[in-house]
GUSE-722693 format. One record per residue (C-alpha): residue in one letter; residue number from 1; x negated, y negated, z. Coordinates in steps of 0.25 Angstrom, whole numbers, plus 2048, in hexadecimal, padded with zeros to 3 digits. Last residue first. Example, Ala and Ser with C-alpha at 12.3 -4.5 7.8 and 13.67 -1.06 7.14 Angstrom:
REM residues 2
PT code pos   x   y   z
PT    S   2 7C9 804 81D
PT    A   1 7CF 812 81F
***
This chain:
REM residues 482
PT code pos   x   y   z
PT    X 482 A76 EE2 6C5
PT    X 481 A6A EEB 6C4
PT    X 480 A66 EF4 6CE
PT    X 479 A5C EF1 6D9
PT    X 478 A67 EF2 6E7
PT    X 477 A6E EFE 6E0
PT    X 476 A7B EFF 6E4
PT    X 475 A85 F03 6ED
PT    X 474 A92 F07 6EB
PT    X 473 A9C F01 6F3
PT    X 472 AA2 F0A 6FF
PT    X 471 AB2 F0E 6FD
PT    X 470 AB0 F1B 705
PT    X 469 AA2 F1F 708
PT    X 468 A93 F1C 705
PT    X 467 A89 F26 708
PT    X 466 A7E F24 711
PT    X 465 A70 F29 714
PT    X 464 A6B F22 720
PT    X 463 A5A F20 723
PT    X 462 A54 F1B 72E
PT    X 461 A46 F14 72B
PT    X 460 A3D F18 735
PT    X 459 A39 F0E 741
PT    X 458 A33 F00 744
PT    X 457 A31 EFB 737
PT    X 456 A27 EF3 72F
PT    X 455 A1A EFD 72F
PT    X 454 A24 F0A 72C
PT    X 453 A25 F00 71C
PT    X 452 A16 F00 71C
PT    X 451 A14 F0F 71E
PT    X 450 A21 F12 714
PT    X 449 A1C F09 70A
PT    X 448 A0D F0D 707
PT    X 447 A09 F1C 709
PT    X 446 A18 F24 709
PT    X 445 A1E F19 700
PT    X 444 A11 F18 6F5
PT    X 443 A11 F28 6F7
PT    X 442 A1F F2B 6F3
PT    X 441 A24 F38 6F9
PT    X 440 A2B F32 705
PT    X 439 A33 F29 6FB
PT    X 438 A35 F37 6F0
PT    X 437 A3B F3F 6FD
PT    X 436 A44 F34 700
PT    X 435 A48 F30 6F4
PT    X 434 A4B F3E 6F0
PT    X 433 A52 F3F 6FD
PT    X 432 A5B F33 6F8
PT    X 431 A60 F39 6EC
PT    X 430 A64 F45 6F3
PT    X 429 A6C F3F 6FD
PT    X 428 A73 F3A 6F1
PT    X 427 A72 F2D 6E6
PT    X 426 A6A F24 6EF
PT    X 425 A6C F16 6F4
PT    X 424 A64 F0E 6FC
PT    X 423 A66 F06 707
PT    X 422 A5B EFE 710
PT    X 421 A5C EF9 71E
PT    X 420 A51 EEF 723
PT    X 419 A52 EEF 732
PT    X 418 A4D EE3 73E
PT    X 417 A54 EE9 749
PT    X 416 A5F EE5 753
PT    X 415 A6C EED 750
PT    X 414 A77 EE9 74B
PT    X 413 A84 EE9 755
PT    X 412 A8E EF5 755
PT    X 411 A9C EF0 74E
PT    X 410 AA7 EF4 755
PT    X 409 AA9 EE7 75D
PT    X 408 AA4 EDB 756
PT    X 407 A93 EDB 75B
PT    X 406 A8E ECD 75B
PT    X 405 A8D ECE 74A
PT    X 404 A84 EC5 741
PT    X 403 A79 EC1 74C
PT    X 402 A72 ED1 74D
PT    X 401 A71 ED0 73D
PT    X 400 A66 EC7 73E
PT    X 399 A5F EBF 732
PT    X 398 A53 EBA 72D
PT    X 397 A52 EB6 71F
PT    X 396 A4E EC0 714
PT    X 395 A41 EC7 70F
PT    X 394 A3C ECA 71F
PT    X 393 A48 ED0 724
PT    X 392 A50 ECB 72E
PT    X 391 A5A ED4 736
PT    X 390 A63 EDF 731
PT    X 389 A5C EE3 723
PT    X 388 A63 EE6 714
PT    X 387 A5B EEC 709
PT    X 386 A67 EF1 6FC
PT    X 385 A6C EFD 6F4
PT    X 384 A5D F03 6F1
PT    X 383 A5C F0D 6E7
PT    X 382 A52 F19 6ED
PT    X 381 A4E F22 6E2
PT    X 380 A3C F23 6E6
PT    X 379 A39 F16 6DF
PT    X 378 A44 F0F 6E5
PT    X 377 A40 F11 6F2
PT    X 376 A32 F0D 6EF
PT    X 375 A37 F00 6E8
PT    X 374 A3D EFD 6F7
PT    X 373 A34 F00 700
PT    X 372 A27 EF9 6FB
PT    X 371 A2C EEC 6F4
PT    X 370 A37 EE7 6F9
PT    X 369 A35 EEE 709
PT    X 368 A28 EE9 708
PT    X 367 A2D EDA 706
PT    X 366 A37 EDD 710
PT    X 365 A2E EE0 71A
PT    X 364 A23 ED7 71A
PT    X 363 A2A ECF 723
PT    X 362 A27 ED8 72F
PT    X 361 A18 ED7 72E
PT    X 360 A16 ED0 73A
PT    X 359 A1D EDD 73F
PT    X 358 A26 EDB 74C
PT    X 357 A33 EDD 742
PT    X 356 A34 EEB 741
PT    X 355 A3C EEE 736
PT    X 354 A45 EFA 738
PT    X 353 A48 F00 72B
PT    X 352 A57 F05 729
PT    X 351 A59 F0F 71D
PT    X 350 A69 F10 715
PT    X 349 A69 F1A 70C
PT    X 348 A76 F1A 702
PT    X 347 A79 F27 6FD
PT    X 346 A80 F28 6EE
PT    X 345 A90 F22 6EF
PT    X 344 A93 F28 6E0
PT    X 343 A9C F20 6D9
PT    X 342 AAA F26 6DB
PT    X 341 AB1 F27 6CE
PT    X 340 AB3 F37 6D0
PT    X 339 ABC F31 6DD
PT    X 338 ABB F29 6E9
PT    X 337 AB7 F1C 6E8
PT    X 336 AAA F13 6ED
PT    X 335 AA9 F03 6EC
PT    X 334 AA4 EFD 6E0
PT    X 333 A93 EF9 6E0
PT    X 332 A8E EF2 6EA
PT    X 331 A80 EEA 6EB
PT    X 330 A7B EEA 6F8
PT    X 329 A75 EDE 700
PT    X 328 A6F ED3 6F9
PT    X 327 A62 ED3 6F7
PT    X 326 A58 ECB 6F9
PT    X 325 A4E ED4 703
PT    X 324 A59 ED4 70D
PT    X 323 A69 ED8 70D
PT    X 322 A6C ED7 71C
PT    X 321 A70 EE1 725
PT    X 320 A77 EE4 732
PT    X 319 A77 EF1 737
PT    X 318 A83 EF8 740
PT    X 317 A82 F04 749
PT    X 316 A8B F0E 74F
PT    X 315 A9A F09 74B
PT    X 314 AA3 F15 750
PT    X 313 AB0 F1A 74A
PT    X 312 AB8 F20 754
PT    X 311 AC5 F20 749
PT    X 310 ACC F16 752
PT    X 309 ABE F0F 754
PT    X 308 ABB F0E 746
PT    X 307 ACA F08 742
PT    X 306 ACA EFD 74D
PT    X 305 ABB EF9 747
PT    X 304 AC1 EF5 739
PT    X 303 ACE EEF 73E
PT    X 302 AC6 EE5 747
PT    X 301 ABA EE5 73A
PT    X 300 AC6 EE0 731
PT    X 299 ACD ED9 739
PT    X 298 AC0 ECF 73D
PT    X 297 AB6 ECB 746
PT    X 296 AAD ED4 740
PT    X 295 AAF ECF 733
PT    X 294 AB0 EC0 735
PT    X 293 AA1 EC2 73D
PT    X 292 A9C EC8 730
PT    X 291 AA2 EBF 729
PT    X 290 A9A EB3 72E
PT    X 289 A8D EB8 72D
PT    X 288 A8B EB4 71F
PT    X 287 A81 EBD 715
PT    X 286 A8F EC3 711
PT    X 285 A94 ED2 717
PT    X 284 A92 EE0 713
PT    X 283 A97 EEC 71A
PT    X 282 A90 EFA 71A
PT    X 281 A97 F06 724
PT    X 280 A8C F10 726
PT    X 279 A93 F1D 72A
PT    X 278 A90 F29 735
PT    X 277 A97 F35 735
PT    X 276 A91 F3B 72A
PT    X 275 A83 F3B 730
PT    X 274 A79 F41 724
PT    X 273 A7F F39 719
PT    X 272 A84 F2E 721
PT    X 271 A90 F28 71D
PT    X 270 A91 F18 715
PT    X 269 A9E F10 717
PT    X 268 A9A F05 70C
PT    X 267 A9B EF4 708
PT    X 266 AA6 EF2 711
PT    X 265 AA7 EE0 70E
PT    X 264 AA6 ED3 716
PT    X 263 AA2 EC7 70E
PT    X 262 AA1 ECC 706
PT    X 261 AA9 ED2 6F9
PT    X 260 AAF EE2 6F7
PT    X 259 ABC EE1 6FF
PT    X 258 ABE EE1 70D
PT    X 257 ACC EE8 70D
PT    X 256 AC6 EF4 705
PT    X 255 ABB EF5 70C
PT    X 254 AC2 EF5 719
PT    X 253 ACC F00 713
PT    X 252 AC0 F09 70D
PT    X 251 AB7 F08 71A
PT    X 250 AC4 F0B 724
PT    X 249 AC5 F18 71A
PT    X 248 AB6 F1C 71A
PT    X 247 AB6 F1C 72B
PT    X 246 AC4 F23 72B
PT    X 245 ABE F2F 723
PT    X 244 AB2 F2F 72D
PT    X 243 ABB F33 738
PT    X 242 ABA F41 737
PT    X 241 AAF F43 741
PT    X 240 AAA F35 748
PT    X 239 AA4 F29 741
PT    X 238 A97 F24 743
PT    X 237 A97 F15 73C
PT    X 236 A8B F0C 738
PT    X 235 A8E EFE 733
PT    X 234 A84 EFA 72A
PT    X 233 A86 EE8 728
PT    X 232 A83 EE2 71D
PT    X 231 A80 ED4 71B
PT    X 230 A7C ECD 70B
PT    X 229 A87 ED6 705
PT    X 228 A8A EDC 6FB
PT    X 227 A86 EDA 6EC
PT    X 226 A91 EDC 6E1
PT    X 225 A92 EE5 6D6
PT    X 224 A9D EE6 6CD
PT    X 223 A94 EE2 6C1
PT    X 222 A8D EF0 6C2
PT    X 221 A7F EF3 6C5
PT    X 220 A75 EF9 6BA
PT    X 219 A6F F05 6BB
PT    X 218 A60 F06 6BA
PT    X 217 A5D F01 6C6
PT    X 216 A50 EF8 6C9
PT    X 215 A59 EEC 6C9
PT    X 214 A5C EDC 6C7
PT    X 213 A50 ED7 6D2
PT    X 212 A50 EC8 6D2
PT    X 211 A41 EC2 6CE
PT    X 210 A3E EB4 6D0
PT    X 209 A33 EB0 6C7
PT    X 208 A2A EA3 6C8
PT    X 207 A1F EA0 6BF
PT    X 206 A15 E94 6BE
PT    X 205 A11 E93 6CE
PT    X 204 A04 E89 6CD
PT    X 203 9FA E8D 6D8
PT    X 202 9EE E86 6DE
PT    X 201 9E3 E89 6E6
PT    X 200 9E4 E95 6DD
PT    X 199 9D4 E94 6D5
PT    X 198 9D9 E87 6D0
PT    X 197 9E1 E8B 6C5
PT    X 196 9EB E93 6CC
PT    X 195 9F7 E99 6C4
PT    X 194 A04 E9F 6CB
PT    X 193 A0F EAA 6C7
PT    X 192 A1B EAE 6CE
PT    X 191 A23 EBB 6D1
PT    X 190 A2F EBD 6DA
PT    X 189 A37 EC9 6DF
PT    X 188 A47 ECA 6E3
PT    X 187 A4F ED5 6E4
PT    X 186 A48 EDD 6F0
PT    X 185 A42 ED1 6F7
PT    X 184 A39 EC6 6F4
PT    X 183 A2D ECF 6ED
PT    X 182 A23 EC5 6E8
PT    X 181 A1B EC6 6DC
PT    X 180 A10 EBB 6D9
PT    X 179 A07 EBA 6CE
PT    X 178 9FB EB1 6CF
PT    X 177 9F2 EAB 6C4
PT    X 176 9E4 EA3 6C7
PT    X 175 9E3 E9A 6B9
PT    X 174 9D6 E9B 6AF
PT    X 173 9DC E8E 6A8
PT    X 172 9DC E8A 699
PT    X 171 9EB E89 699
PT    X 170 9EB E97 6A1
PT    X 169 9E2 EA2 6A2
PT    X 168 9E6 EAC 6AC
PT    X 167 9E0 EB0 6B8
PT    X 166 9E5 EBB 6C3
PT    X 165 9EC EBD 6D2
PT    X 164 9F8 EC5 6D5
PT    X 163 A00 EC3 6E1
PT    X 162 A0B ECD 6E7
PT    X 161 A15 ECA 6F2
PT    X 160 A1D ED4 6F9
PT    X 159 A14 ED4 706
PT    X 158 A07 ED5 6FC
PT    X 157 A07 ED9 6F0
PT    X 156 9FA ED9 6E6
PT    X 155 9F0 ED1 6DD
PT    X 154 9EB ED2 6D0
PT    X 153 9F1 ECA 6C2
PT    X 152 9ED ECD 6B4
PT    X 151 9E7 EC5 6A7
PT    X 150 9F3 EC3 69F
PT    X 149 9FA ECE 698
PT    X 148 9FA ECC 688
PT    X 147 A0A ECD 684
PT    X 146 A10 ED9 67E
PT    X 145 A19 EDA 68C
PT    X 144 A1C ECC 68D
PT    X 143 A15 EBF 693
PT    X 142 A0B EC9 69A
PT    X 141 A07 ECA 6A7
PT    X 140 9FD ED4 6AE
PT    X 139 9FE ED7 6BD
PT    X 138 9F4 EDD 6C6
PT    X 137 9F8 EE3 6D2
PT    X 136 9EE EE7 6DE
PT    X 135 9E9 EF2 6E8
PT    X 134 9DB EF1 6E3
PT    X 133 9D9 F00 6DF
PT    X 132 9E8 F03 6DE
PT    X 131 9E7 EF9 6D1
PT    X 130 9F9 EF4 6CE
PT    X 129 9FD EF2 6C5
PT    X 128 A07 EE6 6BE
PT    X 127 A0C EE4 6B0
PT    X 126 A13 ED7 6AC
PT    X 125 A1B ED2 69F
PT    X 124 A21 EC6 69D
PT    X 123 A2D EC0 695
PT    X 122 A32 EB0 691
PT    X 121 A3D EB0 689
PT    X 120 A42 EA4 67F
PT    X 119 A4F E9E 681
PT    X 118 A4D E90 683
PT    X 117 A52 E93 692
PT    X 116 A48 E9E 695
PT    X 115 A4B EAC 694
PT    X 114 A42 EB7 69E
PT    X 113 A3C EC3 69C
PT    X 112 A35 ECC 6A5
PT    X 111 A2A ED8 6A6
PT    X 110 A24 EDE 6B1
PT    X 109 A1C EEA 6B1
PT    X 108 A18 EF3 6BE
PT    X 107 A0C EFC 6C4
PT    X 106 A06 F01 6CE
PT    X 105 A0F F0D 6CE
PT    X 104 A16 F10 6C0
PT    X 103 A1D F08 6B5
PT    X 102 A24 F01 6BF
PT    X 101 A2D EF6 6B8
PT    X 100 A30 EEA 6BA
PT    X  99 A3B EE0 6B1
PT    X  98 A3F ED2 6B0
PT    X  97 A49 EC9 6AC
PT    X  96 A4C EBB 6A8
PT    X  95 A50 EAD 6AE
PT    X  94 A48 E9F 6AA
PT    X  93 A41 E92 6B3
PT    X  92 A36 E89 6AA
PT    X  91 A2D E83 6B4
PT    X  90 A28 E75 6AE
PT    X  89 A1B E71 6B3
PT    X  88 A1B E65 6BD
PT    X  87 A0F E69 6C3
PT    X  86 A06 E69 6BA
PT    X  85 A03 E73 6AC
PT    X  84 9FE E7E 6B2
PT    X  83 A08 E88 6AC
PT    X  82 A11 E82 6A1
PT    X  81 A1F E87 6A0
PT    X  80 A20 E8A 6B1
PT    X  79 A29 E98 6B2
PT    X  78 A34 E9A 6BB
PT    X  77 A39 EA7 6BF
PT    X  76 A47 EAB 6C0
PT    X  75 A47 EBC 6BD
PT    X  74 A51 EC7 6BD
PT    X  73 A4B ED3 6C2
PT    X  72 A49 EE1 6BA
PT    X  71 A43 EEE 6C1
PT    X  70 A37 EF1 6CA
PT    X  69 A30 EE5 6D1
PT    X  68 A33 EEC 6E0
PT    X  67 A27 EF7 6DA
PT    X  66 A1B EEB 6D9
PT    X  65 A12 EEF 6E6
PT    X  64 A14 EFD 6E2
PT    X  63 A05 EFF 6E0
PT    X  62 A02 EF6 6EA
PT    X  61 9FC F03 6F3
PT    X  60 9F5 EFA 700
PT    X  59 9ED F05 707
PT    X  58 9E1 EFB 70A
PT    X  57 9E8 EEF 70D
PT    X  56 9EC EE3 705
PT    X  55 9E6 ED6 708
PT    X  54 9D9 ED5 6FD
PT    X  53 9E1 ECA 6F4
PT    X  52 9E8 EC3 700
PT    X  51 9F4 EC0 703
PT    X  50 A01 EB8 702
PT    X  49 9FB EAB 6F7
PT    X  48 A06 EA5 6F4
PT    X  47 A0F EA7 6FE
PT    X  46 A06 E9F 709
PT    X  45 9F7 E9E 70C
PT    X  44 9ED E9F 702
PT    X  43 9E4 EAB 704
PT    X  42 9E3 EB0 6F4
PT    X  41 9DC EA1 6EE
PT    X  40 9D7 E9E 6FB
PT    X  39 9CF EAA 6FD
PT    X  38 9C7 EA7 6F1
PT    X  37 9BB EAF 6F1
PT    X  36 9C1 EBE 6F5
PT    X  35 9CE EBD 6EE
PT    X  34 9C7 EB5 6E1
PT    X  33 9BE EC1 6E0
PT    X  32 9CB ECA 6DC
PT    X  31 9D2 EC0 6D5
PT    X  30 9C5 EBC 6CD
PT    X  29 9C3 ECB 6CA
PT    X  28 9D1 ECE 6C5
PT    X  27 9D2 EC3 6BD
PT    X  26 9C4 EC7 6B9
PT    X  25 9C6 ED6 6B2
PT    X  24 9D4 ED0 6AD
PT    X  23 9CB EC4 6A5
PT    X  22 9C0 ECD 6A0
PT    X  21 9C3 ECE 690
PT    X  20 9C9 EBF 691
PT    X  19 9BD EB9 695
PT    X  18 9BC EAC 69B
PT    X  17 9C3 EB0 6A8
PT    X  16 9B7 EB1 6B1
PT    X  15 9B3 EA2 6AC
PT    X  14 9C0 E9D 6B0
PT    X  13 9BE EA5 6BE
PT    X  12 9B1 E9F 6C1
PT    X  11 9B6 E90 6BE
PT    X  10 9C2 E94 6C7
PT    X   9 9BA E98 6D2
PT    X   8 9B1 E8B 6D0
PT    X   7 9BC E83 6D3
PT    X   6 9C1 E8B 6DE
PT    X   5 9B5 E88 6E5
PT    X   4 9B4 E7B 6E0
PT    X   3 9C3 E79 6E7
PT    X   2 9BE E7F 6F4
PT    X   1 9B1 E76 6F4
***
């Protein structure tokens, strides 16, 4: 009965689709009927199928549901030759490029370009909006920008992952199409593409891309750049009158002697802008734990600590961090010099979130973060330096900073909370009241992100404004091109 059914659903569909003049009217129709008549088709379980067409609430703004796509990413995808053709169909693998713009709210384009190993060129061409009315996307393809779109996609996000529904003709078949987007982390997305011809009992995945994120910067990095570190640990110092000169000198001799390479390395002596007294010492290390046991057992931290207290020096609080959300870590830039050759140090802002992790919710998180908090940030002249957290976060693995170190003497133990600290860098105080002023301004933030992002944690974001000191590297921007 169940396969008559859809039987019959296809039969109507072929007929619905008959005429080229009406076939965008009726995609959109069947998808929309098919939501309510056909639960099995949107309300399978698993990753395929992650919501339902009518699930979104009644104040849900998708309008900048597409924002984290914005810039150019190096693509793998790979592509089936002959769609529908069994199920040993030869799936052609190939490397290229692609590019998104914003052209304004509710709206984006996406074009790419790959080479393929005869040495032809495949491209495409995609324009997405979004309808306020009905809350959705839809997405028109093309094989290039000149090229006759094909009949359109619907559908919308949901926890970082959107699914668009439509009909094609293919090979003689009305065929069920859906376009996937997923948001894996900061730098890293994926898109795929499926056809159904039994009404989506079935699905044959016939397109694959992994997309790597290259910039949304428009200045290029240098070649001396380097990526540091998988650990970081923020060592806060409060240091009395007229001693902060010995502070910055022990941080330029220890950097000095460590050198500019994990797995142990000074990556910045930060100050406080509105607390001069108080420094944010930065030091990397690898994703392994052993070095940072051999470092606090060591001469170097012994010599280190003996220096601090002789110059009263106290260690207040310590954070341990983990790159998250696929990235890794900070990327560096040369280290800070005196002189008119200096480069210009710019404020670093370092804001701790709270999570709290009691919420079923919890693991939503970091797919919001990605692609709420972060492109909103950017939009209003924040440029991100890197996403770290000190305990499990839901993109990555678990892990527990409170089992890296027992407590070595000198250095305070980290505390036990579930946080997600994010840096960002700004040209001057300035700069980043601008931000400021234009973040609280911006309605989508004030309405849509900032309600849903106080839902996940347990208190305010704090805030620290710091400049980097003394033989710091420089740090840039997390989205720039390499």
């Amino acid at each position: 009965m169940n396969r008559m059914n859809r039987m019959n659903r296809m039969n109507r569909m072929n007929r619905a689709t008959s005429r080229a003049c009406s076939r965008i009217v009726t995609v959109i129709a069947i998808v929309t009927c098919q939501a309510f008549s056909a639960p099995g088709l949107f309300a399978q379980p698993g990753p395929e199928m992650p919501h339902g067409r009518f699930s979104l609430p009644s104040l849900y703004d998708g309008s900048h549901d597409f924002d984290f796509l914005e810039g150019a990413w190096t693509i793998r995808q790979g592509r089936l030759v002959e769609p529908l053709s069994g199920p040993y169909a030869e799936m052609r693998e190939s490397y290229g490029r692609l590019v998104a713009r914003r052209p304004g709210v509710g709206a984006a384009t996406v074009e790419w370009e790959a080479p393929l190993p005869d040495s032809t060129r495949v491209s495409g061409f995609a324009r997405m909006s979004y309808d306020p009315k009905t809350k959705e996307w839809t997405i028109r393809e093309a094989d290039s920008p000149t090229a006759t779109p094909e009949p359109p996609v619907v559908g919308h996000f949901e926890n970082g992952i959107g699914v668009f529904y439509g009909l094609r003709e293919y090979k003689g078949h009305t065929v069920l199409v859906r376009l996937s987007w997923r948001i894996i982390g900061l730098n890293v997305a994926r898109f795929d593409r499926a056809f159904s011809i039994d009404g989506g009992a079935s699905w044959e995945m016939n397109w694959i891309v992994h997309l790597s994120r290259e910039t949304t910067a428009p200045r290029r990095r240098a070649s001396r750049e380097a990526y540091c570190c998988g650990n970081v640990e923020v060592m806060w110092y409060t240091v009395p009158p007229g001693q902060e000169d010995e502070l910055i000198r022990l941080f330029a001799r220890e950097s000095f002697a460590m050198g500019d390479s994990v797995p142990v390395q000074d990556i910045a002596l930060l100050r406080d802008v509105e607390h001069p007294s108080t420094f944010a010492l930065v030091r990397g290390f690898d994703l392994y734990y052993q070095p940072i046991r051999d470092f606090y057992g060591g001469l170097p931290w012994a010599a280190h600590r003996s220096t601090l207290e002789t110059a009263h020096i106290r260690a207040d609080s310590v954070y341990e961090l983990r790159a998250d959300l696929l990235t890794w870590g900070f990327t560096l830039g040369d280290r800070l010099a005196a002189g008119p050759a200096a480069i210009t140090p710019g404020v670093v802002v370092a804001t701790s979130y709270v999570r709290d992790p009691r919420r079923s919710d919890s693991y939503e998180f970091g797919l919001f973060f990605a692609q709420s908090v972060v492109p909103r940030l950017i939009a209003t002249g924040a440029r991100p330096l890197g996403v770290f957290a000190t305990d499990r976060f839901p993109i990555d693995g678990g892990w527990n900073g409170q089992r890296m170190v027992s407590g070595p003497p000198g250095r305070p133990l980290p505390p036990q909370r579930y946080g997600v600290v994010l840096f960002t860098w700004f040209a001057d105080t300035a700069s980043y009241e601008r931000h400021r002023q234009a973040l609280e301004g911006d309605p989508f933030w004030r309405e849509m992100v900032a309600p849903r992002l106080a839902r996940f944690v347990t208190s305010m974001a704090t805030t620290s404004k710091l400049v980097p000191v003394g033989r710091s590297r420089e740090f840039r921007g997390l989205f720039e091109h390499p």
